[in-house]
C-alpha positions as CSV (number, residue, x, y, z in Angstrom):
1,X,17.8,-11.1,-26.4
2,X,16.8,-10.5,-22.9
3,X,13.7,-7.7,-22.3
4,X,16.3,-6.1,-20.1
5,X,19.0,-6.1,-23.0
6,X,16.9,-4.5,-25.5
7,X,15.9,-1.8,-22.8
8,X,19.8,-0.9,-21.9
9,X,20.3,-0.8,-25.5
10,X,17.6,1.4,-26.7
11,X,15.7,3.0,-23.8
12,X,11.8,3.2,-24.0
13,X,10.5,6.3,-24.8
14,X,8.4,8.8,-22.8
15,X,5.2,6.7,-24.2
16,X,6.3,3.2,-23.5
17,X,7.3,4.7,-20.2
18,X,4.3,5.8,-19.2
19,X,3.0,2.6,-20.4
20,X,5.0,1.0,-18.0
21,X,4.1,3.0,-15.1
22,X,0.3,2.4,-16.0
23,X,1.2,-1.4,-16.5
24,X,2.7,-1.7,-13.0
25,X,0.1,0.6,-11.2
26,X,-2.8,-2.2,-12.4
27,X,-0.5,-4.9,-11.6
28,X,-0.3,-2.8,-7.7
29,X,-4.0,-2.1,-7.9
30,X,-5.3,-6.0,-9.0
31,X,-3.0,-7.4,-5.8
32,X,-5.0,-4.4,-3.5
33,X,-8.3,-6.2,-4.6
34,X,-7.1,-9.8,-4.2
35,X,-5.5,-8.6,-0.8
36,X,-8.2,-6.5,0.4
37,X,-11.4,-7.7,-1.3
38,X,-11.9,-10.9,1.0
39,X,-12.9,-8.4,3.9
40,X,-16.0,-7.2,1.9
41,X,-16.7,-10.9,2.3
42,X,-17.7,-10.7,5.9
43,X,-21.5,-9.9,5.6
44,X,-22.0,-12.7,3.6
45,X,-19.8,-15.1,5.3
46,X,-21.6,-14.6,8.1
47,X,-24.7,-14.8,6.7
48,X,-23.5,-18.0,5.5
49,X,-22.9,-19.7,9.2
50,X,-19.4,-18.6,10.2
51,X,-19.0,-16.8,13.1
52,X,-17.7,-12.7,13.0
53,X,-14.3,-14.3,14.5
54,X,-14.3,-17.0,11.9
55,X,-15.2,-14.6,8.6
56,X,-12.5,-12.2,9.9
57,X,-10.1,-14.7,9.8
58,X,-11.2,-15.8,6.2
59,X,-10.7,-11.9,5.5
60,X,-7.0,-11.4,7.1
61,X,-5.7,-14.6,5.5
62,X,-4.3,-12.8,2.2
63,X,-2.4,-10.6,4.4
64,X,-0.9,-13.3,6.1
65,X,0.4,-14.5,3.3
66,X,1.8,-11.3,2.1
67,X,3.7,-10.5,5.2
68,X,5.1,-14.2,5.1
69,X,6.6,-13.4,1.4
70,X,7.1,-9.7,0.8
71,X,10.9,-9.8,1.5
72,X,11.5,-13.0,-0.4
73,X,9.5,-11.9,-3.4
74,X,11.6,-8.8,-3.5
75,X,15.1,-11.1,-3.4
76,X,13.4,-12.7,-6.7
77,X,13.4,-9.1,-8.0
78,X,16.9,-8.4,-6.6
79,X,17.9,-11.8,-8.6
80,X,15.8,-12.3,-11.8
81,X,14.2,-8.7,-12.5
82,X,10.8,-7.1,-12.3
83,X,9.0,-8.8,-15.4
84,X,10.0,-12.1,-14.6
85,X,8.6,-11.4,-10.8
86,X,5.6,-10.0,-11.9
87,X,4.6,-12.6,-14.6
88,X,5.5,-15.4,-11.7
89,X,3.8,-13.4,-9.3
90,X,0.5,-12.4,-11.5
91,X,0.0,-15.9,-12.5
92,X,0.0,-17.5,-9.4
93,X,-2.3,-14.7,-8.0
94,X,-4.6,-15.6,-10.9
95,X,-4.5,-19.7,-10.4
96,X,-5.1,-19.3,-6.6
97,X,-7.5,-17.0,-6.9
98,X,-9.5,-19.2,-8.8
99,X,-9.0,-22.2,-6.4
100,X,-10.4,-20.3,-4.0
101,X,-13.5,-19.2,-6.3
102,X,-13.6,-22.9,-7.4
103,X,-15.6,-23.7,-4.0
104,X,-14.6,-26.1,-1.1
105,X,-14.8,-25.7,2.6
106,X,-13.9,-22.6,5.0
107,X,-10.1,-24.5,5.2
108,X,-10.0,-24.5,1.8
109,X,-10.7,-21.0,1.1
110,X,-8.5,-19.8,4.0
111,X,-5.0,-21.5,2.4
112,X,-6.1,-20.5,-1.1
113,X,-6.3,-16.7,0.1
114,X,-3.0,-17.4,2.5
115,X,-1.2,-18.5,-1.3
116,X,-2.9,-16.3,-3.3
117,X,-2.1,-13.1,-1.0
118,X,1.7,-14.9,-1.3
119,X,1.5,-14.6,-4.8
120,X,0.2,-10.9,-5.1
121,X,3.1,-9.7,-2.7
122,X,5.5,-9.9,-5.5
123,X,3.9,-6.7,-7.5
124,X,5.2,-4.7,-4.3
125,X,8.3,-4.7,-4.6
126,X,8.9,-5.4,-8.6
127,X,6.1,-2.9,-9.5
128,X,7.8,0.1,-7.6
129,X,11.1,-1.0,-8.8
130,X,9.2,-0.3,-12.7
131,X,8.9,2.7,-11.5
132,X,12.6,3.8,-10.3
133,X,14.2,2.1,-12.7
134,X,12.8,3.9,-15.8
135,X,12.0,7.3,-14.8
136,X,14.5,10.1,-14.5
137,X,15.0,11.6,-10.6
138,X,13.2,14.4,-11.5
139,X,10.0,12.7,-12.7
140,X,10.1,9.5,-10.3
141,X,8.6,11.5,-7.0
142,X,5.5,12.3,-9.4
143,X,5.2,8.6,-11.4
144,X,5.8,7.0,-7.9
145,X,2.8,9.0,-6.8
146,X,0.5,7.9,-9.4
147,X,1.6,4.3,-8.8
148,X,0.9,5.0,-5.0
149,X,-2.4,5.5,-6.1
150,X,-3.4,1.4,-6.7
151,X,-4.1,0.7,-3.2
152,X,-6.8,3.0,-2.5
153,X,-8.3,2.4,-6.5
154,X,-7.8,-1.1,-5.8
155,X,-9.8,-0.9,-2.4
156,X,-12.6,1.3,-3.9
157,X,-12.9,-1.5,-7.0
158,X,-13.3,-3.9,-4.0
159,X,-15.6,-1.8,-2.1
160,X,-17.8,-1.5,-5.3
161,X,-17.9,-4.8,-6.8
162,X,-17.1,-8.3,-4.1
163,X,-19.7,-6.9,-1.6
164,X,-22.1,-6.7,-4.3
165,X,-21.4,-10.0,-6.3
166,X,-21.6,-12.1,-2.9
167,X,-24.8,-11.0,-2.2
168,X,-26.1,-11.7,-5.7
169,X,-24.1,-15.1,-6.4
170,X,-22.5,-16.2,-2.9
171,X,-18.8,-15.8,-1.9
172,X,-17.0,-17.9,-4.2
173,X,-18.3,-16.2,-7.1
174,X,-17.1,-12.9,-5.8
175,X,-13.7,-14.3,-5.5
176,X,-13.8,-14.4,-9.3
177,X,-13.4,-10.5,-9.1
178,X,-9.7,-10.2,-7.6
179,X,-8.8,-13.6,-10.3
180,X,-10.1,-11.6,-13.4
181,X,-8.2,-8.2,-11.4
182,X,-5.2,-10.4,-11.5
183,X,-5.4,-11.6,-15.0
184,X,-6.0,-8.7,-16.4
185,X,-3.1,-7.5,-15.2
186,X,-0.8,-10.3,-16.5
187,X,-1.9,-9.9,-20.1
188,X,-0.9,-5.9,-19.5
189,X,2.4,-6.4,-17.9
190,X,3.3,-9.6,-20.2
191,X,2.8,-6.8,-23.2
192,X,4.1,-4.0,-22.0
193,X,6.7,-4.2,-18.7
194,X,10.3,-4.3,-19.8
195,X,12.9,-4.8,-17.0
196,X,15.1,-1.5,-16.4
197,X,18.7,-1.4,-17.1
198,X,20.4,-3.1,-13.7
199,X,23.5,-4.9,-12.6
200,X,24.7,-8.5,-14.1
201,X,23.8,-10.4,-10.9
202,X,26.5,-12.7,-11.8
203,X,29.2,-10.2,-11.3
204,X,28.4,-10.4,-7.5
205,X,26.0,-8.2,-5.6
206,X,26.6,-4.7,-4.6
207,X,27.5,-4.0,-0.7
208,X,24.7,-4.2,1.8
209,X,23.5,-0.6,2.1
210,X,21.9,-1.2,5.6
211,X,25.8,-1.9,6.8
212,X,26.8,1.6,5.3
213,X,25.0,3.8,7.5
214,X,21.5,4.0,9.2
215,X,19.3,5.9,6.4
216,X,17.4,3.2,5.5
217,X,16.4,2.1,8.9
218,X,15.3,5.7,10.0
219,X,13.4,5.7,7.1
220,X,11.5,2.5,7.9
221,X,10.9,3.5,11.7
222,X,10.1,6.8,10.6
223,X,7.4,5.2,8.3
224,X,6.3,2.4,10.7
225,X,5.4,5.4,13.0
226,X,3.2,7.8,10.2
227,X,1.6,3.9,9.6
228,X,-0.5,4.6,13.0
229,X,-2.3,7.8,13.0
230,X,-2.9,6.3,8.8
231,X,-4.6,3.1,10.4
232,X,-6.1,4.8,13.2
233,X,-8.5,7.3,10.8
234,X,-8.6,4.9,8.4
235,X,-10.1,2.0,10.8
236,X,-12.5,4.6,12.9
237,X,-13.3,7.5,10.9
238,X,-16.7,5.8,9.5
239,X,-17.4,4.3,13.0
240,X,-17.1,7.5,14.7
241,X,-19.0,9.6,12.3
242,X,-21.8,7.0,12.7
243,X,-21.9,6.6,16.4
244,X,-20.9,9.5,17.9
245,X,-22.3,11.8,15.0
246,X,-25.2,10.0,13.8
247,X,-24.3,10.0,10.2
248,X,-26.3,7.5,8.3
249,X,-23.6,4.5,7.0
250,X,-24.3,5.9,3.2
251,X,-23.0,9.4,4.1
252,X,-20.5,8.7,6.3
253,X,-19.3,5.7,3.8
254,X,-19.7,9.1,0.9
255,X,-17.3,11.1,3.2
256,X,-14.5,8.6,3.8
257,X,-14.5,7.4,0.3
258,X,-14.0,10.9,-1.0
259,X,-11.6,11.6,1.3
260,X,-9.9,8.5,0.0
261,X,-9.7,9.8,-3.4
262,X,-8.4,12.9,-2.1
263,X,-5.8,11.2,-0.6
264,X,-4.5,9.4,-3.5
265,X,-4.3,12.5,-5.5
266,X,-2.3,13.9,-2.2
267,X,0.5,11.1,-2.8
268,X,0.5,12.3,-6.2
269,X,0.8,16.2,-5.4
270,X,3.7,15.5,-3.0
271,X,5.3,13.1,-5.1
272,X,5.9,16.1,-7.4
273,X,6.8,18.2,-4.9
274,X,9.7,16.4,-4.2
275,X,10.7,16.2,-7.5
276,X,10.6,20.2,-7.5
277,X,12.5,20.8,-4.0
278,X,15.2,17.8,-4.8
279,X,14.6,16.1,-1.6
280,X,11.9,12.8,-0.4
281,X,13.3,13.5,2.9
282,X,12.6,17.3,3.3
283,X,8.8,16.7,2.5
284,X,8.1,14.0,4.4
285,X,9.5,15.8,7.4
286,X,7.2,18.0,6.4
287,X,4.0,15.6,6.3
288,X,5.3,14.6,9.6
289,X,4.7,17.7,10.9
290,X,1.9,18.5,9.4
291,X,0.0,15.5,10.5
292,X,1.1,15.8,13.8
293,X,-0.3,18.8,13.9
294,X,-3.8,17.8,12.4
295,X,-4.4,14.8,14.8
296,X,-3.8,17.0,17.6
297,X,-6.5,19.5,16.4
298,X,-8.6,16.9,15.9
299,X,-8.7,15.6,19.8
300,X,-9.3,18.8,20.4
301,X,-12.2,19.2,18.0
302,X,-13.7,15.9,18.0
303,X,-16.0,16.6,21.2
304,X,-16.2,20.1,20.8
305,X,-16.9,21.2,17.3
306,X,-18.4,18.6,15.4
307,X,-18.3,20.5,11.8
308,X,-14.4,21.5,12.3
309,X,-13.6,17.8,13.4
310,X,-15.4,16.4,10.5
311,X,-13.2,19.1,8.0
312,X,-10.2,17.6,9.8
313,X,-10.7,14.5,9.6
314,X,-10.7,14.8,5.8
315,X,-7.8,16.8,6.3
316,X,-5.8,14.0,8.2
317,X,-7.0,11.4,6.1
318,X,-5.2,12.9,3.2
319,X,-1.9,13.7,5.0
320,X,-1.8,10.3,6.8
321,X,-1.2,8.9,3.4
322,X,0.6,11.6,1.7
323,X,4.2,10.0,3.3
324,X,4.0,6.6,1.5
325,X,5.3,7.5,-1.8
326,X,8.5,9.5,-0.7
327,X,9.6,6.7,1.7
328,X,8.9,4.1,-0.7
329,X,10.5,6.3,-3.4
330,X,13.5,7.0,-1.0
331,X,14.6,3.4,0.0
332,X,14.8,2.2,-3.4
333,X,16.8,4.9,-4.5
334,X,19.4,4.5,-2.0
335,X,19.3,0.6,-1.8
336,X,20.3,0.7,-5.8
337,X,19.0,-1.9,-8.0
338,X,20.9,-4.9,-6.4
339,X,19.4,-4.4,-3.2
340,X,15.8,-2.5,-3.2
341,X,13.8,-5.8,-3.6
342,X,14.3,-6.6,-0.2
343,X,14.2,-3.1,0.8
344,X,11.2,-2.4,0.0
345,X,10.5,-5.8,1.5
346,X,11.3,-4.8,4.8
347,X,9.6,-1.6,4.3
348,X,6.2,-2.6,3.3
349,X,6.6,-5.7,6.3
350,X,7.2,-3.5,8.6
351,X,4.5,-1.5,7.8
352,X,1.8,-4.3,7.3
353,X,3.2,-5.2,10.9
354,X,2.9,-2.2,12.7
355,X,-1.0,-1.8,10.5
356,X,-2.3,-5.0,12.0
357,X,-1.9,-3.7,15.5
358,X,-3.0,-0.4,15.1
359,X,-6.8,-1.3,15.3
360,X,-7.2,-3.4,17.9
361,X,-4.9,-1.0,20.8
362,X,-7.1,1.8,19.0
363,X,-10.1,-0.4,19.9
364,X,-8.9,-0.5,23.3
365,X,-7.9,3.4,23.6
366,X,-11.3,4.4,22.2
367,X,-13.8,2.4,24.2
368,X,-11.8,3.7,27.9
369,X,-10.7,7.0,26.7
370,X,-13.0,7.9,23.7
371,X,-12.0,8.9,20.2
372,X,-10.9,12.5,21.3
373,X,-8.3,11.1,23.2
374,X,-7.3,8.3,21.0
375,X,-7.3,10.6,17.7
376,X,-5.1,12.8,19.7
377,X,-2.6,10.6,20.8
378,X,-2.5,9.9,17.2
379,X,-0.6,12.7,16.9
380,X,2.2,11.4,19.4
381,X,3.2,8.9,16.5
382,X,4.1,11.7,13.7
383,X,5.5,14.0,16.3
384,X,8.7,11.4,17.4
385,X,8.7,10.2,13.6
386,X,10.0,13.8,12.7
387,X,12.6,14.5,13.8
388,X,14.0,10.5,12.9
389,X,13.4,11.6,9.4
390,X,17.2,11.7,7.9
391,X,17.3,14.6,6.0
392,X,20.5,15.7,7.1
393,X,22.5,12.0,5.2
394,X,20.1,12.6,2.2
395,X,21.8,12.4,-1.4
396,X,21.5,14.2,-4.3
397,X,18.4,12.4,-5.8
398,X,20.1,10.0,-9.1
């Protein structure tokens, strides 16, 4: 009998649920350090010979990978279900991982962090589709928040540990980090992940829901938009504080990582929310607006009152993330089970897209306007996003 059988027929309880949610949050967070981690590789890459251009390009090559295959991998979700995905997924993360620990030359590493970044793409989708599949409407807001959360842990773990181990050991023995991360993870899923209950794909797949009507496109603009003023503190809050503050590295690096944390418990806090209003859409017009408002204050502040621009910079950091969860939570809902895999494909591409161009066109805006100016037009971003957001073609969550 199939895992997803013996969950239709006797559904977990609230333990193994919980279980389940835990199991697919590590699964999110491992793929974060194997995505992420190579860019705490730089100082020692370069140390080691390469150029800044060349380790940057040894750093961005897992995410190349994961744009290439984040819709595909969710069509294996659509198709086979969310353990199968995820034990594929896992153990090719794992194998690659160590081919690229194994040692070789810069080509080498790049294409085993191109596959290996493939390979952790699938615990996007599958793991958030964990998630929606086996939590009631009125819990998923707050258990999609706490999945939310394995990005930022997963970046801290990397922050914490690869920088560290390369300067002790050398780059490829760092790379052993994300490969443990990643296997880890598929002894925890392999025990506890059962696939929720879902259509027989062989009675034929359920009707495009991007044909029905344009929810889940808004949705995806309105989240490719809120991806920019996200990016934009993200990439220059520590660089600001530093040069045009004069904070040392250690407590600027203290106050962004808090602010992190604070963040991640945010996406939790407004994941319940939604749960308690009945709506994704209602709060994340609501973020929206809030966020537009913050990055405006913020230009203002940022050359004029240094202490108020450093509160709101914490502020902003949290709210820039606080959207992620009710999107994510939203398109699955309403793509249904035959179709969020790629859903959530398209949403987390698009977003990945639209991330990898925010820093460089900041770059650009802060070194001729300055970062008042460039955090402020931040705030353009969030302020169209709003009123996109579709609250008025919402459904009753289910």
């Amino acid at each position: 009998m199939t895992s997803t059988a013996i969950a239709t027929s006797a559904g977990p309880g609230t333990l193994r649920r919980w279980s389940m949610l835990g199991a697919s949050t590590l699964a999110q967070a491992s793929a974060a350090v194997m995505m992420h981690g190579p860019a705490f590789l730089i100082p020692a890459l370069h140390a080691g010979g390469l150029s800044l251009a060349e380790a940057g390009l040894v750093a961005a090559a897992p995410t190349l990978g994961v744009m290439l295959t984040l819709v595909a991998w969710g069509a294996v979700a659509d198709r086979y279900g969310e353990r199968r995905t995820l034990l594929c997924g896992l153990s090719l993360t794992t194998a690659f991982g160590a081919m690229a620990a194994a040692g070789g030359g810069t080509p080498l590493l790049v294409a085993a962090l191109v596959l290996a970044g493939a390979a952790a793409a699938s615990t996007n989708a599958a793991s958030g589709r964990v998630v929606v599949g086996w939590f009631p409407p009125e819990r998923r807001g707050l258990a999609m928040g706490v999945r939310q959360m394995a990005q930022p842990a997963g970046v801290g773990i990397a922050a914490v540990s690869i920088a560290v181990v390369a300067a002790a050991h050398g780059v490829h023995a760092a790379l052993w980090v994300p490969t443990a991360a990643s296997a880890l993870a598929l002894v925890v899923v392999a025990l506890v992940v059962l696939d929720p209950p879902r259509p027989d794909p062989r009675a034929g797949g359920a009707a495009n829901p991007y044909r029905r009507d344009s929810f889940l496109a808004r949705v995806h603009g309105v989240s490719v938009l809120l991806v920019v003023p996200q990016f934009l503190v993200w990439t220059f809050a520590l660089v600001w504080l530093v040069q045009e503050r004069s904070w040392s590295p250690a407590a600027a690096g203290s106050l962004v990582a808090a602010a992190q944390v604070a963040g991640a418990l945010g996406r939790i806090g407004v994941g319940h929310l939604s749960d308690l209003v009945g709506s994704r859409m209602l709060p994340l017009r609501w973020v929206a607006v809030a966020a537009a408002s913050v990055m405006g204050l913020l230009g203002l502040a940022a050359d004029r009152d240094w202490a108020l621009a450093v509160a709101l910079l914490v502020v902003a950091t949290v709210l820039t993330v606080a959207d992620n969860g009710l999107a994510f939570t939203a398109v699955a809902e309403r793509a249904g089970p035959s179709w969020s895999g790629r859903a959530l494909g398209v949403q987390n591409t698009a977003q990945f897209l639209a991330a990898s161009a925010v820093p460089p066109v900041a770059g650009v805006a802060v070194t001729h306007l300055g970062y008042a100016a460039a955090f402020a037009l931040g705030a353009v971003f969030p302020v169209v996003a709003a009123p996109l957001v579709p609250v008025g073609t919402e459904r009753e969550l289910s």
